[in-house]
C-alpha positions in Angstrom: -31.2 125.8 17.7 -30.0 121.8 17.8 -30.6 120.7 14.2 -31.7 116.8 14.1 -31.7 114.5 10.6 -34.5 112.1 9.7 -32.4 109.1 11.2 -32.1 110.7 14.7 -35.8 111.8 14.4 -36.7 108.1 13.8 -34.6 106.5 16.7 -35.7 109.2 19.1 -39.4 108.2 18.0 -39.1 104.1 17.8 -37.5 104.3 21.3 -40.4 106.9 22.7 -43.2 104.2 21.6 -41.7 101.4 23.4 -39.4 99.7 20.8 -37.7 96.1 22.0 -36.3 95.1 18.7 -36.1 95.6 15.3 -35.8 92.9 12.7 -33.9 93.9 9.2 -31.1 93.7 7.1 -28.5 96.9 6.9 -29.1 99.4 4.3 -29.7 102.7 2.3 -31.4 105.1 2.9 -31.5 103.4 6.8 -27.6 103.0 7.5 -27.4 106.5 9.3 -30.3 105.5 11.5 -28.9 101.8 12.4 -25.9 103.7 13.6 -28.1 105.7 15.7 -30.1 102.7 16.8 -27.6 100.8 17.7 -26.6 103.1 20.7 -30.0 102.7 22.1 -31.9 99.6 24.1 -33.3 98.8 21.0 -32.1 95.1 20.1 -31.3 94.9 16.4 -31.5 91.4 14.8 -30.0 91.4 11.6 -31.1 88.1 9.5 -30.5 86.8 5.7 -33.6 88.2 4.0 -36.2 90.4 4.7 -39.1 87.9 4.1 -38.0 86.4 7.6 -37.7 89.9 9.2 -41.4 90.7 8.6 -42.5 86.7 9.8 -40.4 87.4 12.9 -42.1 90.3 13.4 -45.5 88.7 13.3 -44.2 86.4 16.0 -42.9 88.9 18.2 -46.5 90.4 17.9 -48.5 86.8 18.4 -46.5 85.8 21.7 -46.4 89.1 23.0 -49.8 89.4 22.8 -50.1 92.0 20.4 -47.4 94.5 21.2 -46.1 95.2 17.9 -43.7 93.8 15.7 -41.2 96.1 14.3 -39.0 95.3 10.9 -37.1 97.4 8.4 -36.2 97.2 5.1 -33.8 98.9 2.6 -35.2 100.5 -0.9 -36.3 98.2 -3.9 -35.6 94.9 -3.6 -35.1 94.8 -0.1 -39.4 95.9 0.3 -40.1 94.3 -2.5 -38.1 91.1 -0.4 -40.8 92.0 2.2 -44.2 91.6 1.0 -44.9 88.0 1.4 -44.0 88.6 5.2 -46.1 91.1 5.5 -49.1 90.2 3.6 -49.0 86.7 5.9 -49.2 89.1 8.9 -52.5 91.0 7.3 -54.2 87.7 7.2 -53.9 86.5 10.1 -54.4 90.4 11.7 -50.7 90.4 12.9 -49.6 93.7 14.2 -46.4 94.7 13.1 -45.1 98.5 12.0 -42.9 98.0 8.7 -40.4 100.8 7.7 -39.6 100.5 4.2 -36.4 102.7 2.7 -37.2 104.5 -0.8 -35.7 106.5 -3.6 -35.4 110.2 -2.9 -38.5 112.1 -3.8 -36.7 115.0 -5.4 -35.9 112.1 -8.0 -39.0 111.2 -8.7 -40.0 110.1 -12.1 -36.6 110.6 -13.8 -35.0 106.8 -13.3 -34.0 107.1 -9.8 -31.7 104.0 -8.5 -34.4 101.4 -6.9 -37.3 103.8 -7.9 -40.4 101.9 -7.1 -44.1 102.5 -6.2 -44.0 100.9 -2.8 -46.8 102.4 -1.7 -49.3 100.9 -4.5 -47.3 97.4 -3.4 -48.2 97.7 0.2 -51.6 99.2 0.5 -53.6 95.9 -0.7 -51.5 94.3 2.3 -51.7 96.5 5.4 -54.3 98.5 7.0 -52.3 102.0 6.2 -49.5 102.2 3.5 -48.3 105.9 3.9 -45.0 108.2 2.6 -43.9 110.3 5.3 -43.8 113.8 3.9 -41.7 116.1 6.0 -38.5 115.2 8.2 -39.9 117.1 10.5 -43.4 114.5 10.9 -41.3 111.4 11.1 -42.4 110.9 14.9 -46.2 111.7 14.5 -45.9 109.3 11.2 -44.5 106.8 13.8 -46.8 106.6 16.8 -49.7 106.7 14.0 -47.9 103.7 12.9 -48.1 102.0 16.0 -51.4 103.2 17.2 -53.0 102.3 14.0 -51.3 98.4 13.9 -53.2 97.6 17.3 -56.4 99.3 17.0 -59.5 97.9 16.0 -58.8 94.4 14.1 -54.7 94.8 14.0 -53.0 94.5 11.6 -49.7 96.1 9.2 -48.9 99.6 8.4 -46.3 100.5 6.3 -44.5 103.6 6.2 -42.3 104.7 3.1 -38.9 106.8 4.5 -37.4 108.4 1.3 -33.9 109.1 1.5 -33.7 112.9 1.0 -36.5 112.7 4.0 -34.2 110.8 6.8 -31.3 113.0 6.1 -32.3 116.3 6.0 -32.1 118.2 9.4 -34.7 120.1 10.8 -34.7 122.1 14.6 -35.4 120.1 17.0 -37.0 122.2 19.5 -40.1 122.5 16.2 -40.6 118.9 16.4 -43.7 117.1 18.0 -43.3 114.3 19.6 -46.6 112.5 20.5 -46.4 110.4 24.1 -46.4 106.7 23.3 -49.5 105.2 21.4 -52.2 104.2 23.5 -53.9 101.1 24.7 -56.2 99.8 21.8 -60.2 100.8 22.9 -62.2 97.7 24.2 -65.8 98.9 23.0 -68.4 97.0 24.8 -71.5 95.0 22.5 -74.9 96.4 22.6 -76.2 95.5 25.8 -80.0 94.7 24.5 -78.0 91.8 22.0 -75.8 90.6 24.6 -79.2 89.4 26.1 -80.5 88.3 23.2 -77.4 86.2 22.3 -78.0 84.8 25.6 -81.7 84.1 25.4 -80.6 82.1 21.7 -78.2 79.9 24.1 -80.5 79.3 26.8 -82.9 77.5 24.5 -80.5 75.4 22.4 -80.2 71.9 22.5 -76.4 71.6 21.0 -74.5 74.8 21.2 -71.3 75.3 20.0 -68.8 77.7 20.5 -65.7 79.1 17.9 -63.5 81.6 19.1 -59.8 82.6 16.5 -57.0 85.2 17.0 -59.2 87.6 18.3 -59.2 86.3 21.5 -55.3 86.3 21.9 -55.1 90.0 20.5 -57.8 91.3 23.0 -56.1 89.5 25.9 -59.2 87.4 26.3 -58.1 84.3 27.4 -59.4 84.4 31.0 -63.0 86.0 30.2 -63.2 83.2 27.4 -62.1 80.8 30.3 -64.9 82.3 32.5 -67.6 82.4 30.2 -67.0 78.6 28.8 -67.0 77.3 32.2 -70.3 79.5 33.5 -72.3 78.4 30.6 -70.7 74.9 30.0 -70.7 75.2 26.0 -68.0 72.8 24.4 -65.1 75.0 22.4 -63.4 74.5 19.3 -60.6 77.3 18.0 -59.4 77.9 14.7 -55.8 76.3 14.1 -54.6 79.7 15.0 -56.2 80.7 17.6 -55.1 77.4 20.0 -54.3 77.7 23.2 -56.4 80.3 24.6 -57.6 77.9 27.2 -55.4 74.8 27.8 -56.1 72.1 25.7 -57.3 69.1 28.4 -59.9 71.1 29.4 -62.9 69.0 29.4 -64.9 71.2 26.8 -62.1 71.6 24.4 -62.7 68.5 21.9 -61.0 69.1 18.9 -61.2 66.0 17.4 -65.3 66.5 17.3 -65.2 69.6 15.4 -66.1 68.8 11.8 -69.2 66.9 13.7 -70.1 69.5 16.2 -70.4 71.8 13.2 -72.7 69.9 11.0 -75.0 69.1 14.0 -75.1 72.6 16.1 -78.4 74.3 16.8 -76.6 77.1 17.8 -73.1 78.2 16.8 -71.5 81.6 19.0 -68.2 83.2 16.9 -65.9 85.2 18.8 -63.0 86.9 17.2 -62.6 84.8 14.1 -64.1 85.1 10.3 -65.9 82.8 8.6 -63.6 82.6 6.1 -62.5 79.0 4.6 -61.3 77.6 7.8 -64.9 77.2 8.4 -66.4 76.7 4.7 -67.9 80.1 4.9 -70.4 79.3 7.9 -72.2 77.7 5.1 -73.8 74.1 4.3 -72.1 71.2 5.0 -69.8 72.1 6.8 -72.6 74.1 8.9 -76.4 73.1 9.2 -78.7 75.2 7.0 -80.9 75.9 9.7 -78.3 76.7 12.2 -78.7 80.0 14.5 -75.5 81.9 14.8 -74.2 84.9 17.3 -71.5 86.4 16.1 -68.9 88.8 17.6 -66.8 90.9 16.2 -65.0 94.3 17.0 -65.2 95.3 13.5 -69.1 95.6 12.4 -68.5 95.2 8.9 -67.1 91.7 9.2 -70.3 90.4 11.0 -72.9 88.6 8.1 -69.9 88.2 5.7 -70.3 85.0 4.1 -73.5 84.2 6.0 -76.6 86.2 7.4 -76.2 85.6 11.4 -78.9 85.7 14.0 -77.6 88.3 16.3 -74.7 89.7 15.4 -72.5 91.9 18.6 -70.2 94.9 17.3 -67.3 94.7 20.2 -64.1 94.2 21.9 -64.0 90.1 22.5 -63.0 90.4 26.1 -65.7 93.1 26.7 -68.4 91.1 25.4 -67.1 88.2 27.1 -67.3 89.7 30.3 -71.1 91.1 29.3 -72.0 87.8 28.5 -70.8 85.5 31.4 -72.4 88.1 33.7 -75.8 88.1 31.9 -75.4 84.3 31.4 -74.9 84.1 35.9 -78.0 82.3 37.0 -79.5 82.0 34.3 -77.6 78.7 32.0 -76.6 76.5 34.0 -74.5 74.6 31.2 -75.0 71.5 29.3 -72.8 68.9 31.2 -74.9 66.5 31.2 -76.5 66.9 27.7 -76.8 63.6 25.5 -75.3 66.9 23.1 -71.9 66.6 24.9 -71.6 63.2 25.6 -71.7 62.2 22.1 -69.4 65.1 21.5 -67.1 63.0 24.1 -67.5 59.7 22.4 -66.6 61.1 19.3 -63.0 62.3 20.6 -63.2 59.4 22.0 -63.4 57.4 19.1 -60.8 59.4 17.1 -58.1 59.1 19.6 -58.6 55.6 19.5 -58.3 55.4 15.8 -55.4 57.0 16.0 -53.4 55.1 18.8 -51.4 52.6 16.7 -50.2 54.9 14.5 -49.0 57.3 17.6 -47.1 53.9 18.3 -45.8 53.0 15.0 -42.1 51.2 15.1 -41.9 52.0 11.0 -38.9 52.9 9.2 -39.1 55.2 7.8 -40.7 57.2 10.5 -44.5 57.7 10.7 -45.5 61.2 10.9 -47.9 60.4 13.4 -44.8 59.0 15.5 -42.8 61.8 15.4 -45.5 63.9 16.6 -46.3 61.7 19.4 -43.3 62.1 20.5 -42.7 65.9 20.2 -46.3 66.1 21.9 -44.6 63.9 24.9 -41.5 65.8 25.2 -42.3 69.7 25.1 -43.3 71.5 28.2 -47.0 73.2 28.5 -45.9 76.2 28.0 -43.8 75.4 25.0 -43.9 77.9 21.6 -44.6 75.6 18.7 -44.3 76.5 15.0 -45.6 74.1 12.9 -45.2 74.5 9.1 -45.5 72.5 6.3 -48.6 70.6 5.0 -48.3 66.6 5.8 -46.6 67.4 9.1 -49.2 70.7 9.8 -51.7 68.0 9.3 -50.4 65.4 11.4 -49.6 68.0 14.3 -52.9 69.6 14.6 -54.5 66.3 15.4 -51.8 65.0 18.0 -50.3 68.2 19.8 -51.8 70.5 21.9 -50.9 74.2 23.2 -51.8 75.5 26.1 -50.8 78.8 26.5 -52.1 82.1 24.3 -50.1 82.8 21.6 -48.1 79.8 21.7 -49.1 77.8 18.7 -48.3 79.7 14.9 -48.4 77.9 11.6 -48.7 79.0 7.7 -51.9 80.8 8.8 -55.1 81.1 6.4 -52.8 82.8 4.2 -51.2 79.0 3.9 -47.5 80.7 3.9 -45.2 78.1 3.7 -41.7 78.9 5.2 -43.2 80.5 8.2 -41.3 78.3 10.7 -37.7 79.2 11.5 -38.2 82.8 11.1 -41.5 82.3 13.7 -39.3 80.4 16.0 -36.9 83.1 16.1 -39.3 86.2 16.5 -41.1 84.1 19.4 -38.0 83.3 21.1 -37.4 86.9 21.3 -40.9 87.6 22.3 -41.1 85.3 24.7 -37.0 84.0 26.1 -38.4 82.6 29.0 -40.4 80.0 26.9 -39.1 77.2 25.1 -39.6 77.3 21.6 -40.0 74.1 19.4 -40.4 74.4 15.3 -41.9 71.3 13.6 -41.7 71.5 9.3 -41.6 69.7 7.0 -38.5 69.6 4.7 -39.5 71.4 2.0 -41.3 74.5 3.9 -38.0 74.5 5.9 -36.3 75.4 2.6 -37.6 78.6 2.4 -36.0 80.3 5.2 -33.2 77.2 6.3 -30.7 80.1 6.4 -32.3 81.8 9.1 -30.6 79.2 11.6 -27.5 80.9 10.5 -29.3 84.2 12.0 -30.4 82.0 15.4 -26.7 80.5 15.5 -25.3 84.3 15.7 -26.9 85.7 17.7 -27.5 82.6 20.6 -31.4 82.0 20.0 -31.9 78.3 21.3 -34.7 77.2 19.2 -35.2 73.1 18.2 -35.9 72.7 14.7 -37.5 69.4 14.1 -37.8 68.4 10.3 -40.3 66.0 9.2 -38.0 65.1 6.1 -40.4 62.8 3.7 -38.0 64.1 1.0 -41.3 65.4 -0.8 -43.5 68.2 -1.6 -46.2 66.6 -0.2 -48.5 69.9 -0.3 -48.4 70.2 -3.9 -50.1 66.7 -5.3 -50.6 63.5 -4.1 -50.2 62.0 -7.0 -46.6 60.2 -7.0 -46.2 61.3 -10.9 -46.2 64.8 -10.4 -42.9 66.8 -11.8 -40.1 68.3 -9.1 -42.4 66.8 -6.2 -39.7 64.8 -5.0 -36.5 66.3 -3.1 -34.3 64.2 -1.3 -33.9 63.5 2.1 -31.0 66.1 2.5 -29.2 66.0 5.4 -29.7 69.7 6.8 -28.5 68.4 10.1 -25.3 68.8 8.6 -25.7 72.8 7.3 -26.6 73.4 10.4 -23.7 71.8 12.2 -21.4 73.5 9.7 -22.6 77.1 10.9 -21.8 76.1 14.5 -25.3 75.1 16.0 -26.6 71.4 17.1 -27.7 69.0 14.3 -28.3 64.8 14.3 -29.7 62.8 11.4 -32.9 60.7 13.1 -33.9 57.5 11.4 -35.7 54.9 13.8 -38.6 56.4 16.2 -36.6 55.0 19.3 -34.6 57.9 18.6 -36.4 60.7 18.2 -36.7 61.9 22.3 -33.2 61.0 23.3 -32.3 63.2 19.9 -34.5 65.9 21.6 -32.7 65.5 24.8 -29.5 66.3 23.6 -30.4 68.7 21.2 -32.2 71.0 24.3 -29.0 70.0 26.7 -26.6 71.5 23.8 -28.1 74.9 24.4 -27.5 76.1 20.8 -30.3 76.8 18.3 -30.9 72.7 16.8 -31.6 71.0 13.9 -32.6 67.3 14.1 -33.5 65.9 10.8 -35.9 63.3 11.3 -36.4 60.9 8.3 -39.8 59.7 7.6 -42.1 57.7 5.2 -42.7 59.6 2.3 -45.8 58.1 1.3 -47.6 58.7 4.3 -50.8 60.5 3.3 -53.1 62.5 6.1 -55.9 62.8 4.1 -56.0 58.8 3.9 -55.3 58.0 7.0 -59.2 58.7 8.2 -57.8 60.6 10.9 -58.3 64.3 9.6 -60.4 66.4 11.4 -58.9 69.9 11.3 -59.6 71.2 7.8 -57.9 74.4 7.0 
């Protein structure tokens, strides 16, 4: 009988479920393993801490469309290294499978080198934190793995490998191998409240309609596109969930949210929470006497926060599809409503508030400026990462996305540091795309050295940093201890590792900077100076809270 250790078990199993890449740094009890990995198609993408493995992950996984994200981490320090990463991907419902190394178990309790409950660490942060227990389970423990991260809401699972586990050997021909994990189930809603959702929206005056993530992890971007264009209901997205139908489209208004919200008769919720990107569903954000229809494919998430009117247990692009077909003849849409007009001239209004600002000359930079032009020079189909505060601010109300899975910032977790390692995981999600990273200086701090990981292994991301030289998330108040920080030139570090970097200081600047930074082919830094006393939440222009 072939005998077989715990690192070929693993391989043989991460390659069976479909495996493109794993993102990690090398290490016990994993070395074995990366050896064996190493021979197979399985891209390995080694980076500079394992924070930025699990965020690339959680990329990989939003541009994909929710094919998992796969990241590995040596015992102790190297999880521990992990769990911001990963508890970022469990708010925003990321799904990513995340292998964590550990002490072996026959040393349990007696002082073992990087002995550590893991498992107690992971389990508030991922849907299933689990110890393999036998060698010879590693690949049922796998596809368990992957099956679990994408059904239902998705999310992280973490599975604990202890050392004396991956190397022991075990007969192969008494292994199981299950096939590759299946597609996720799309339940359908009830059919008798898919009618009455629709009979709710056949009477209201001034409907509104909030879709999130859910709609990019069920693959529901064409039913949503469908079903907004049947009914004619004007759509706002949570800053997350952007791009899940282009952003010119005549019933995406963004810049009317906040006062489509407080004036709705009738608010439909697909794949999103009301969480505090949308005050809870509660007064004022919302109108007390507002109707809602919520839908949701995990029950217990519909009336959190709020009681709802009729609330739809189901797959988003199911339900979609149930009510665009029930909705056929029956609303014929409100395009002519005095609701949406004034919903127009509202948009209106804002963009032309905000038009001498887009046009700024300043020095130092606006932030308004540079995202004018960033919104001017990126393709449709651009991957942007935005992190930061001022500059997430800024970018929400000037740059659209048009494409699923094609926008990612900090999240409702409010990660900061997301940016690099997001550009990176996208890029390797999605290498046909090109991917842009907007942060601001201090968020770009976090994981800077990750352009060293871009820079070796040829991922041509543009970093652009808003560089106030500030903290600008932490106070506004001027007087506030180690809020200020320079403006550092980080075009330099990353010229110095061998990539593209420029110092930007006039907006005149800024597109023939981005010009040469995409011509150069290498991953890019252009540090763009600009005014650190520029405030968002003064400007009158804000209009994407949270």
């Amino acid at each position: 009988m072939a005998l077989v250790n715990g690192g070929q078990l693993l391989t043989k199993a991460l390659v069976k479920q479909g495996t493109e890449i794993i993102f990690f740094i090398e290490g016990d009890p994993f070395l074995k393993a990366q050896r064996y990995l190493a021979k197979e198609p399985i891209r390995l993408l080694d980076v500079r801490h394992e924070q930025a493995a699990a965020m690339m992950a959680h990329a990989y996984a939003r541009v994909t469309g929710g094919k998992p994200g796969v990241c590995m981490a040596a015992a102790g320090p190297g999880v521990t290294n992990l769990v911001t990463g990963v508890a970022n991907a469990f708010s925003d419902c990321a799904p990513i499978v995340v292998l964590g190394g550990s002490f072996p178990t026959r040393e349990s309790d007696m002082g073992a080198f990087q002995e550590l409950d893991q498992l107690n660490m992971m389990r508030p942060i991922t849907k299933w934190a689990v110890k393999v227990p036998t060698t010879q389970r590693i690949p049922e423990y796998l596809e368990l793995a992957f099956r679990t991260a994408t059904s239902g809401r998705p999310g992280p699972v973490y599975l604990d490998l202890p050392l004396d586990i991956l190397s022991a050997e075990v007969e192969e021909d008494k292994v199981n191998f299950p096939g590759h994990y299946p597609a996720p189930a799309r339940p359908m809603g009830d059919p008798s409240l898919v009618s009455k959702a629709i009979d709710l929206l056949f009477n209201a005056q001034r409907p509104v309609l909030l879709t999130g993530s859910g709609i990019i992890w069920s693959g529901a971007s064409g039913q949503l596109r469908e079903f907004v264009d049947t009914v004619g209901i004007p759509l706002f997205t949570t800053p997350q969930g952007r791009g899940v139908i282009p952003e010119d489209h005549p019933l995406c208004l963004p810049s009317a949210r906040n006062f489509a919200l407080r004036n709705a008769d009738v608010i439909m919720v697909v794949g999103t929470r009301l969480n505090f990107v949308f005050t809870f569903g509660r007064a004022p954000r919302f109108d007390p006497a507002v109707k809602v229809i919520q839908v949701d494919i995990q029950p217990e998430y519909i009336s959190q926060n709020r009681p709802v009117d009729v609330g739809i247990a189901g797959d988003a692009r199911m339900v979609l599809q149930q009510l665009t077909d029930k909705a056929r003849g029956k609303i014929s849409g409100w395009a002519e409503s005095p609701w949406l007009k004034k919903l127009k001239d509202t948009e209106s209004q804002h963009q032309a508030k905000s038009k001498a600002l887009l046009e700024s000359d300043q020095v130092p930079i606006h932030t308004a400026r540079l995202c004018k032009e960033v919104r001017d020079f990126i393709p449709r189909d651009a991957v942007l990462a935005v992190d930061g505060n001022e500059i997430l601010t800024w970018a929400r109300q000037i740059i659209n996305t048009n494409v699923p899975g094609h926008r990612m910032n900090c999240g409702p977790f409010g990660c900061l540091g997301v940016a690099v390692p997001f550009g990176i995981g996208a890029k390797l999600g999605k290498p046909g795309a090109p991917v842009f990273v907007l942060s601001g200086d201090g968020s770009f701090g976090f994981n800077g050295m990750e352009m060293d990981t871009a820079i070796r292994h040829k991922i041509p991301i543009v970093v652009i940093i808003s560089n106030n030289g500030s903290w600008a998330s932490m106070s506004h108040d001027e007087n506030v201890p180690g809020k200020y920080l320079g403006h550092q030139r980080y075009d330099l570090m990353v010229s110095a590792f061998g990539g593209y970097g420029e110092l930007v200081e006039h907006p005149r600047d800024i597109r023939p900077a981005l010009e040469r930074a995409v011509a150069s082919g290498k991953p890019a830094c252009l540090n763009v100076i600009t005014d650190t006393y520029v405030k968002s939440h003064q400007s009158g222009l804000l209009h994407y809270e949270a």
